[in-house]
Structure formats: structure tokens, C-alpha cells
N, C-alpha and C positions, 0 to 999 in steps of 0.2 A: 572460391566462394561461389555458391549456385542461387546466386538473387536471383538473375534473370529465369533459372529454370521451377522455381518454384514460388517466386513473390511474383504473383500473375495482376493484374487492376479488375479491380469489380465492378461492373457496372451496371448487372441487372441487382434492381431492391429486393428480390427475395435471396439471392446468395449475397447480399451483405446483410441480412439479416441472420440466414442462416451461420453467416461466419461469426458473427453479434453473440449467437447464442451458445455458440457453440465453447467460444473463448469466455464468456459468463457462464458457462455452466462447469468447465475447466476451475478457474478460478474461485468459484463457489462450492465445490468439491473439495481444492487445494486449503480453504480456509477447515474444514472438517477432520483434516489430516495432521492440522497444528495447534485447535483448540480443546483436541480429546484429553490430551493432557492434564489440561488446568481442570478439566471437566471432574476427571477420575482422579485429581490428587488425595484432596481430602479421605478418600477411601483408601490409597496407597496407604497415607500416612499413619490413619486408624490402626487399619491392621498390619501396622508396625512392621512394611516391608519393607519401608523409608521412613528416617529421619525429618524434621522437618525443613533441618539445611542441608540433607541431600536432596531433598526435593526440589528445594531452592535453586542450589549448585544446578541441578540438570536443566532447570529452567532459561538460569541464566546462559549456560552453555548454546544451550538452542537459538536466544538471541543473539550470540556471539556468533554461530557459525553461520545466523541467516545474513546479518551485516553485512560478515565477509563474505558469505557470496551475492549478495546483491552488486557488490563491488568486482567480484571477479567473473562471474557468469554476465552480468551486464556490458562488459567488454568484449565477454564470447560473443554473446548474444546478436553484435554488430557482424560477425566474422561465421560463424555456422547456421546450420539451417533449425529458422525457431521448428518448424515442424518437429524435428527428432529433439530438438533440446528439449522442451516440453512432455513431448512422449518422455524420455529418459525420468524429466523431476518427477511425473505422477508416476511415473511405476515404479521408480528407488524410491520416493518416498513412502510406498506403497507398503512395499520389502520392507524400511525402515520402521514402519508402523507395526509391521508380523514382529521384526526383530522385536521391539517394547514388550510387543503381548506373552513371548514366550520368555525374555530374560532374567534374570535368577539373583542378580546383584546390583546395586546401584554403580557400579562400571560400567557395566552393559547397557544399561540404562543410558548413563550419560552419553555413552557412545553412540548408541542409535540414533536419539534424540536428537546429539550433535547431529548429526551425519543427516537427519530428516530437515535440519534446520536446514542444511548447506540445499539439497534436493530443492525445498519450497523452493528455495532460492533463484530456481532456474525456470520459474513459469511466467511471473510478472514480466520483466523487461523484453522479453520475446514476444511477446503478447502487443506489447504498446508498439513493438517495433512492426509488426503485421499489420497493425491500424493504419499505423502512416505510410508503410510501403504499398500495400492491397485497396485502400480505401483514399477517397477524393474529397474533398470540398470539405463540408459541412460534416461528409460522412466521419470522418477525420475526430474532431473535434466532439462530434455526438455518442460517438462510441467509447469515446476514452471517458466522458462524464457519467455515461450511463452503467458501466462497468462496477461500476462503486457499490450498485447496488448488490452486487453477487456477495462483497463483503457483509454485508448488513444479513443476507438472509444467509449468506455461508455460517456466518457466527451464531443464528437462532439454530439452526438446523445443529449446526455440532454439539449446543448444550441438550437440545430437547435429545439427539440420539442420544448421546452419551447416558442423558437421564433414563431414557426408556433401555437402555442394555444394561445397565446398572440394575435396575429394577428385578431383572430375571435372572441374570450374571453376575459373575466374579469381573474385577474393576479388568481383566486382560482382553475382555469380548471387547471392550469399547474399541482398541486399539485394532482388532485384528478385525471388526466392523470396519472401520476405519479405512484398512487395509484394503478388505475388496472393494471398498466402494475407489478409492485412487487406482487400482487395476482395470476395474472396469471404464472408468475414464478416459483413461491412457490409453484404450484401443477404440472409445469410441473416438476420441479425438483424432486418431493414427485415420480412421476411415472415413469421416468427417471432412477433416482436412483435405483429403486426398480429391472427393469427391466434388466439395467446394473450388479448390485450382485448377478440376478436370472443366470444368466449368467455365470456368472464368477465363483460362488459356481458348475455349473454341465458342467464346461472345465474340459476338458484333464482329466476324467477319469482313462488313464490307468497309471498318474503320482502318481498313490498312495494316493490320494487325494490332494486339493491344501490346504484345510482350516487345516487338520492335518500337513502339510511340514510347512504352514505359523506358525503355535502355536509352532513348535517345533526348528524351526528355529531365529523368534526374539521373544522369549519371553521376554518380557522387566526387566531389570535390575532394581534393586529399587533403589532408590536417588533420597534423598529430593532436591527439586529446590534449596534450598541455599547452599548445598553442591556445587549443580553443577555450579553455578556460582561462586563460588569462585575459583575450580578445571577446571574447562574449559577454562576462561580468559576472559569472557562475559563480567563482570567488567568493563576491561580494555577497552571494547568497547562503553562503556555510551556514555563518550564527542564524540567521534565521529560519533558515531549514532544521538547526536543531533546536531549536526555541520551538519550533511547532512540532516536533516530535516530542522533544518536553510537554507539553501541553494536552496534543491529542491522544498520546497513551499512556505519558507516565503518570500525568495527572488524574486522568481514567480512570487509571487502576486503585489512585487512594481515595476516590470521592468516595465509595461506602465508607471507610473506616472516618474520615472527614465528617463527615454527615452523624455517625454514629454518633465518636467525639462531642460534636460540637451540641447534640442537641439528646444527648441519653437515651435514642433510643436501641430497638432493637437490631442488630447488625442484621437478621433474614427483613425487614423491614425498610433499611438502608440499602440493601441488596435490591430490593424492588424497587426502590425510587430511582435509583440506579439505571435500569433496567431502559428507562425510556431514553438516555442519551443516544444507543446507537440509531436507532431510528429517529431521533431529532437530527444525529449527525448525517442523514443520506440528504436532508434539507441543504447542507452544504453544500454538496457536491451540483446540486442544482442552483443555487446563489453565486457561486466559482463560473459556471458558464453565464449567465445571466450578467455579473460584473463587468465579466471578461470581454465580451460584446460591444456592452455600454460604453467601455474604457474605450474601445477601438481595438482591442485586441492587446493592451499595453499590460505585458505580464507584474512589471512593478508598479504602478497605479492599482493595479486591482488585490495585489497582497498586501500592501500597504494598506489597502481600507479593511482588510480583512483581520490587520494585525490591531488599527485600531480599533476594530470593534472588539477584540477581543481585551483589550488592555480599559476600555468603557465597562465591559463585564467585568474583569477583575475589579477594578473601582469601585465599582456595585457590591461585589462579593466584600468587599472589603467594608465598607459602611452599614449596607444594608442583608448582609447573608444570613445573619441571624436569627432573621425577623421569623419566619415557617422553612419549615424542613422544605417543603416543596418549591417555596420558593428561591433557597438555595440550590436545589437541583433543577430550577429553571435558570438560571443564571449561567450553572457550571455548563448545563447545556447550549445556552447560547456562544460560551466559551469554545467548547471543544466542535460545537457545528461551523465556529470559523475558523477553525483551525484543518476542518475536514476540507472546508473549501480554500485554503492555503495548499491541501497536500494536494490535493486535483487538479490545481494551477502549479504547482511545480513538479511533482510527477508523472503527472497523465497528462498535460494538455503542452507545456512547455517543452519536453521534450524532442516534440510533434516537428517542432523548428528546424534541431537540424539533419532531417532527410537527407538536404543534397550534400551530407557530409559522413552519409552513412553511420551516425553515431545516435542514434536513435537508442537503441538499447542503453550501449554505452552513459549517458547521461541519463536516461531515467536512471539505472541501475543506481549509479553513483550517488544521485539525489537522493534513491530510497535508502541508502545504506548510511547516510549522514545525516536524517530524520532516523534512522532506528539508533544509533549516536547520541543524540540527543536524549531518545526513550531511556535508551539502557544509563546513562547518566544520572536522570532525572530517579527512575525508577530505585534505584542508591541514596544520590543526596537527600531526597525528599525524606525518605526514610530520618534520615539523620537530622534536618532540620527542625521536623515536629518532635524528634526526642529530646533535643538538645533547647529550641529554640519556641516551639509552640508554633501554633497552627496562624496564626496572623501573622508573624515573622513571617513564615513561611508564604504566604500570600503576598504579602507586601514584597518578596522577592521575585515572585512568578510575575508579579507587574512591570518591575524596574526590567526584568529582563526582557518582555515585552516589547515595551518602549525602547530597548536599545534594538532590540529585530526590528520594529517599523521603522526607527531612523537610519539603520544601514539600509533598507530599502533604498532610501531616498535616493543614495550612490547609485543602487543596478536604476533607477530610476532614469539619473542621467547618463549611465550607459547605456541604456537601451535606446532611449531619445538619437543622444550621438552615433549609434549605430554601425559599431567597429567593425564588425562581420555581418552577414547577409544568410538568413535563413529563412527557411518556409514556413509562413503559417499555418494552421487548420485550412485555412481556405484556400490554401494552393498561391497566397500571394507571399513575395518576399518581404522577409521584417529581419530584425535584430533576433 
């Protein structure tokens, strides 16, 4: 492993911002590469080159293979260098997205898509791992909150192109748009990167060196990953980590038809009220560091209140959702914006912990991969509980299950309290 030769510490503020930008503009790109899809279905399907459960089918595969590589490349991700793992996901996903544009059958299809899903896969936890090895204190913590935002405008950006190449093009342009723009990424990041650690390796000279303080200072501790989940209280966080992928995308995805449903109007009308949740949801990810502070840094204190605000909201949905369309997608909104600040407290900021155990990647990865568990669950049963059961069954379920995610909190609560194992916070002091 080459930590020391390429995980250097930043400590002038314009090459951590430049690195800031650089991994938000990576991951903002990366989001463009996995939304064209959904963008360009509807026109697949029209013109009758897909089915509508082939369409389905390949969707779902994509979320199957990003899962599983958040799960597998997040343990790379600890052990190889994130600079080329990165470079690798944006340029095969890149290739992956040409393969879409040109393929000829719904096989090929699936298979690229697969294989783009598994690519995305490899940009997130390498990312979060650069944060906490390259960056200090506050920096730490600031940069993994602020990142969120790349999702929000990655997402606008990928419908608005999609729409504008549709516009002049056959539904293949979007994909192979799509295409250059993750090529051309992957080399500015490749040189980016390079210039940013060239940097950072010949700072502050007279500190003695930075890359000898850094090796001597967090050399990482060995523990095997199953140790550490069972001594850290990771565990105890599953159900709830998929209760908020339930929530923040599976539910996402039926509030139009929800809405539609429940008040007759027009699905493009539904679609637009829609439209403001992901920008309500970047409020989260500012509310998550803001908690997080307040709490003292206490990762289950601060999920915990975020689970009951969300489980208040469903209550509201449940009594009073009916009342105006807007007012139910002010509601669902307040739902899924703490649920965004749930995923940023335990993907991006929690993580951060354990450095000196070099599992940094490792444990986001994992975390992201059992909130997309969650998704792809929810993204099913919901289906089938509104067919079978109606739309308030179905709410009345999303709360109970709620309330069982906040009360298992309360366990990693007094695991973290009690403090089995010893990890780094954002701020560079030791915590649970």
C-alpha cells in the first residue's frame, strides 16, 4: 500500500479547497453518468426498443451492482490508491455509458448499466477516504458535509442535459454526452490530483516534514473489519441505516405517484411539486453538521433526533397530509431532509472515526451499500403495499418502522457512550 507516498496533509487553504473542488466536481459529474438513464427511459420505452419490465429489470440491476460494489470497492478502497481507483470508475463508467449509446438489445443494455453501476461504485468511499487521510481538524468534517452539494446539482444538471440532448437527438446522445463528459473528468482529476499532492508533499518545509509527522502520527492500528463491527456498535446501526435508505430514495421515488393518488391531480404537476425536495434535502446535510456539534460530536444522539423528526413528520403525513397537495410535499420534504441528514451522519461524517484503523473507505462503503438495501427493498415492497393495502397502510408502516430505527439507536447510543474501541473524530480528537 502507498499511503505514505501519495496521501500527503494539506495545510495551505487554497490546496484544500482546491482538493474540495476538485472531489465535488468528480462526484458531480459521477451523479450525470447514473441519472441519464432515468432521464432517457421514457423515450426508450416509446419507441418500443424496451419493454417497460425491461427497462425496469436494467434499472434494477444497476442498483444491484452499485450495492455490491459499494461493499466491495469500499474495502479496496482502504488498501489501493483512491487516486487511480477513481480515475479507473470515471473512465469505465465512461466506456460503460459509450457501451448504452451504441447497444442493440436489452442484454447489452443490462450489462453495461450493470457493469456502470459496479464503476460509480468506485468513486464515493475513496473520496471520503482522502478527506480524512489529506485533511485536518474541522477540515475534515466540513468537506464531507459540503460535498452533498455536488449530489443536488449533479442531479439538476443530468435532467436539464439529458432534456436538452433529447431535444435535438435520438435518446443514444444522452449516454454518449454523458460519456465524454466522465472521460474528460477522469483526466482532469488524474492531473488535478497529481498537482494538488505535488504541493502538499513540498508545504511547510520547516515543519519537519509533513509526510514523516503524518506516518508517525496515524499509523494505523490493525483490526480486522469484523472485529471492528462488532466492538464499535456498527451492527446495531443496519436496521436503521436501511430504514433511511427506505425513506430517502425509496420513498422519493413514489411521492409523485403519492401525491397524484391521493389528490387527482396531474402526474407532470405532481412531478413539479416534487421537484423541490432535493433542494430542501441539501438543508439536511447542513442541519447533520449543525446537530452533530451541538450533540458534542455524539453520532447516536444526533441520528436519533433526526429519526424522530422524521417519525413527527410521518405523523403529520398521516393526520394532516391531505389537507393541500403542497402541503403534503412540505411534509414529505421535511421527511426525506432528515433523512439526508441521517445519511451524512453516517456516511460522510462517521466514517471519518476510524483513520487510525485505516478502514475509512471500508466502513463508508459498507454503510452505503446497506442504505442502498434498504432503497432497493423499499423500492419493491412499497410498490406492493399501495396495491394491495392503500396508501395509509402504507404510511402507517413507514412510521412503525421509524420508530423501531430510532429505538435501536438508543443501543449504538450506549455504545458509543461506553466506548469499546477508540477512534478519531473530525476534529482530530479520539471518540468511539
Amino acid at each position: 500500500m502507498d499511503r505514505e507516498k501519495v496521501l500527503c496533509k494539506i495545510r495551505e487553504r487554497k490546496y484544500v479547497r482546491r482538493l474540495f473542488l476538485l472531489c465535488w466536481l468528480v462526484y458531480c459529474v459521477s451523479y450525470i453518468g447514473r441519472l441519464n438513464y432515468s432521464s432517457a427511459m421514457a423515450q426508450i420505452i416509446s419507441e418500443r426498443f424496451l419493454t417497460a419490465s425491461q427497462a425496469g429489470f436494467i434499472s434494477m440491476v444497476y442498483f444491484f451492482a452499485y450495492g455490491t460494489g459499494q461493499m466491495i470497492n469500499g474495502f479496496l478502497g482502504d488498501r489501493v490508491n483512491p487516486k487511480r481507483m477513481i480515475f479507473v470508475g470515471l473512465f469505465c463508467s465512461g466506456l460503460a455509458n459509450a457501451a448504452m449509446g451504441i447497444s442493440h438489445s436489452a442484454l447489452c443494455m443490462a450489462l453495461s448499466w450493470g457493469a456502470n453501476g459496479y464503476f460509480q461504485a468506485m468513486i464515493w468511499a475513496p473520496i471520503i477516504r482522502i478527506f480524512a487521510e489529506m485533511l485536518q481538524g474541522e477540515d475534515r468534517v466540513n468537506c464531507s458535509v459540503n460535498i452533498v452539494s455536488s449530489q443536488i446539482i449533479g442531479t439538476l444538471i443530468a435532467y436539464l442535459l439529458s432534456a436538452g440532448v433529447l431535444a435535438v437527438a435520438a435518446w443514444p446522445g444522452v449516454f454518449i454526452a454523458a460519456a465524454i463528459l466522465l472521460a474528460a473528468a477522469s483526466i482532469l482529476w488524474s492531473i488535478g490530483f497529481w498537482d494538488v499532492c505535488r504541493h502538499a508533499e513540498n508545504d511547510s518545509p520547516q515543519d519537519g516534514g509533513i509526510k514523516e509527522k503524518y506516518k508517525q502520527e496515524e499509523a494505523p492500528v490493525q483490526l480486522s473489519f469484523g472485529k471492528l463491527m462488532t466492538t464499535s456498535g456498527i451492527l446495531t446501526l443496519l436496521i436503521p441505516i436501511m430504514v433511511h435508505g427506505m425513506l430517502k430514495d425509496g420513498v422519493t421515488s413514489w411521492v409523485p405517484t403519492y401525491i397524484s393518488d391521493s389528490f387527482g391531480i396531474t402526474a407532470s404537476f405532481s412531478v413539479l411539486l416534487t421537484s423541490i425536495l432535493p433542494v430542501i434535502n441539501l438543508s439536511g446535510a447542513y442541519l447533520a453538521r449543525f446537530v452533530y456539534q451541538k450533540t458534542g460530536e455524539r453520532i447516536g444522539v444526533s441520528i436519533f433526533f433526526f429519526f424522530t423528526w422524521a417519525a413527527a413528520g410521518l405523523l403529520l403525513l398521516c393526520t394532516a397530509g391531505k389537507l393541500f397537495p403542497v402541503i403534503t410535499a412540505c411534509i414529505l420534504a421535511m421527511i426525506t431532509a432528515s433523512m439526508m441528514a441521517v445519511n451524512t451522519l453516517v456516511v460522510n461524517i462517521y466514517p471519518l472515526r476510524f483513520l487510525r484503523y485505516g478502514r475509512v473507505s471500508g466502513v463508508s462503503g459498507f454503510l452505503n451499500a446497506m442504505a442502498y438495501l434498504g432503497t432497493a427493498i423499499s423500492t419493491f415492497t412499497i410498490g406492493l403495499m399501495v396495491e394491495y393495502r392503500g396508501w395509509q397502510t402504507t404510511i402507517y408502516i413507514w412510521l412503525v418502522v421509524t420508530v423501531l430505527a430510532g429505538l435501536l439507536c438508543l443501543i449504538f447510543i450506549k455504545t458509543e457512550s461506553k466506548g469499546s474501541i477508540c477512534a478519531v473524530s473530525g476534529d482530530g480528537k479520539e471518540r468511539i
